[in-house]
C-alpha positions in Angstrom: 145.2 79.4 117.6 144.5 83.1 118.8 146.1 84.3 115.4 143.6 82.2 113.8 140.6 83.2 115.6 141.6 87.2 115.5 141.9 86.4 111.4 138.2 84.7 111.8 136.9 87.4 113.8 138.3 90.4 111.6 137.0 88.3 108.5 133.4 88.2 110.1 133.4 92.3 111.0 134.3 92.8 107.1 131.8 90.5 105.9 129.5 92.3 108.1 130.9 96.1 107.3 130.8 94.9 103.4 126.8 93.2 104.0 125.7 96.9 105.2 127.5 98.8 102.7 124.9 100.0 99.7 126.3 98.8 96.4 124.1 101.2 94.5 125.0 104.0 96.2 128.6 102.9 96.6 128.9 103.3 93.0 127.1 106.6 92.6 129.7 108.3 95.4 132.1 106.4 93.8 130.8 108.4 90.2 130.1 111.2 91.5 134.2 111.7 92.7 135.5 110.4 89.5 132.8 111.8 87.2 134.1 115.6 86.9 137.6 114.4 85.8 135.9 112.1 83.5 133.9 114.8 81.5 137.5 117.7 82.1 139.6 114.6 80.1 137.0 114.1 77.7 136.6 118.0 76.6 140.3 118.1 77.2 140.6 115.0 74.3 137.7 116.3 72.4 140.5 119.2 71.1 143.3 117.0 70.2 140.6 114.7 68.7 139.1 117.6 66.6 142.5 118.4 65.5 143.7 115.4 64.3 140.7 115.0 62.3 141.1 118.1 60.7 144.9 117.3 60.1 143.7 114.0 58.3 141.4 115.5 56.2 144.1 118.2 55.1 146.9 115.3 54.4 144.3 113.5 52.1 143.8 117.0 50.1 147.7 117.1 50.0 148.5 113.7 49.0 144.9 114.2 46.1 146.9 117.3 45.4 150.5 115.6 45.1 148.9 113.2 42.8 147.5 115.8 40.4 150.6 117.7 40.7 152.5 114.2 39.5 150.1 113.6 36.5 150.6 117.0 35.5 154.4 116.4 35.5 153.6 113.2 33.4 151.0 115.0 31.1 153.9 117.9 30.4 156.8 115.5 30.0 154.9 113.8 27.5 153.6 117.1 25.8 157.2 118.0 25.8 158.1 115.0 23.6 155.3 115.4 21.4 157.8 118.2 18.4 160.4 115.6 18.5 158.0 112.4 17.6 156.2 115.2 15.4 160.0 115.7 13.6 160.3 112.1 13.7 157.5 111.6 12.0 158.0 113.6 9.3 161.2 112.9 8.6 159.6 109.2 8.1 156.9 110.6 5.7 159.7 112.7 3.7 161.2 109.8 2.9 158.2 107.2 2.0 157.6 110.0 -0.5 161.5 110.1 -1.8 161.1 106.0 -1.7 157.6 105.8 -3.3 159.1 108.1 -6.1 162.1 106.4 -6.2 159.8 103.2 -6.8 158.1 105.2 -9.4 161.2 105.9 -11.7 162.0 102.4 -11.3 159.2 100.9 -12.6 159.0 103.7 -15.5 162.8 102.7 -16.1 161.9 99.3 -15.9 159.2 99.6 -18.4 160.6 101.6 -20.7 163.8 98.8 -20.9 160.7 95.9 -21.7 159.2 98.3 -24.1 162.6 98.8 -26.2 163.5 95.0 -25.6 160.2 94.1 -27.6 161.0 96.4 -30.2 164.6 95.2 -30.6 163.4 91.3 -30.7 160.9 92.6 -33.1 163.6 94.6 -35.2 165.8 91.4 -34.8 163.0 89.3 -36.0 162.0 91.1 -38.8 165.6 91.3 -40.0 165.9 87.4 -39.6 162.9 87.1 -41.8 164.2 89.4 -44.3 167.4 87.4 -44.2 165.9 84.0 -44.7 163.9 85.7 -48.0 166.8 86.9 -49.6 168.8 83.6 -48.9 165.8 81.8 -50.4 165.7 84.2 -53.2 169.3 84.0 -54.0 169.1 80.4 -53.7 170.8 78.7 -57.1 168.1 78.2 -59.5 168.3 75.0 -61.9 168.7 77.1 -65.3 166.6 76.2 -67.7 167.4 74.9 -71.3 166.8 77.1 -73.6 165.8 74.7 -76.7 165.4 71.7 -75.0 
């Protein structure tokens, strides 16, 4: 029971110690101690802080410059492709124009055979004709009587 009250009684003297204790000026000492080593770890960061800004800043103009760097590549790989589509190309052209004359003589070839096929059904016609005239005209003729 002594225990208890000694607990009690210590209990009372620190409610009593904390009662008269100024809050407010508690927590200005209390400042005022840790205050300095506040403001010497905030210049102290304030460096680092600086720093690693700046580095940001100079990784996003490296990684802008990496990228232009890349589409540069791109741009010259395709600009180095460019004489062999151009070769390509023309190679293609040379020979639509050996095809289109190609086509050309065909149809001249082609024409020419109609034009001579007329002609030879016309010659062949013409001779059938003549045929059929000098059959007709060496046909037997019923001879006349001479005195009859």
């Amino acid at each position: 029971a002594q225990s208890c009250f000694l607990e009690f009684s210590s209990l009372r003297r620190a409610l009593k110690i904390m009662e008269s204790i100024d809050v407010p000026s508690l927590t200005k000492g209390t400042l005022s101690h840790f205050l300095p080593d506040i403001e010497r770890i905030k210049t102290i960061l304030k460096e680092p802080s600086s720093n690693q800004e700046t580095l940001i800043q100079q990784l996003h103009e490296e990684i802008a410059r990496l990228r232009d760097e890349k589409l540069i590549g791109e741009v010259t790989s395709v600009l180095a492709r460019v004489p062999t589509y151009r070769h390509k190309l023309l190679a293609i052209r040379r020979e639509m124009d050996r095809l289109h004359e190609r086509s050309a003589q065909l149809k001249r070839r082609a024409r020419k055979i109609e034009e001579q096929r007329k002609r030879d059904e016309n010659e062949h016609q013409k001779a059938l004709e003549k045929e059929k005239r000098r059959e007709k005209l060496l046909e037997a003729k019923p001879a006349k009587e001479d005195g009859k």
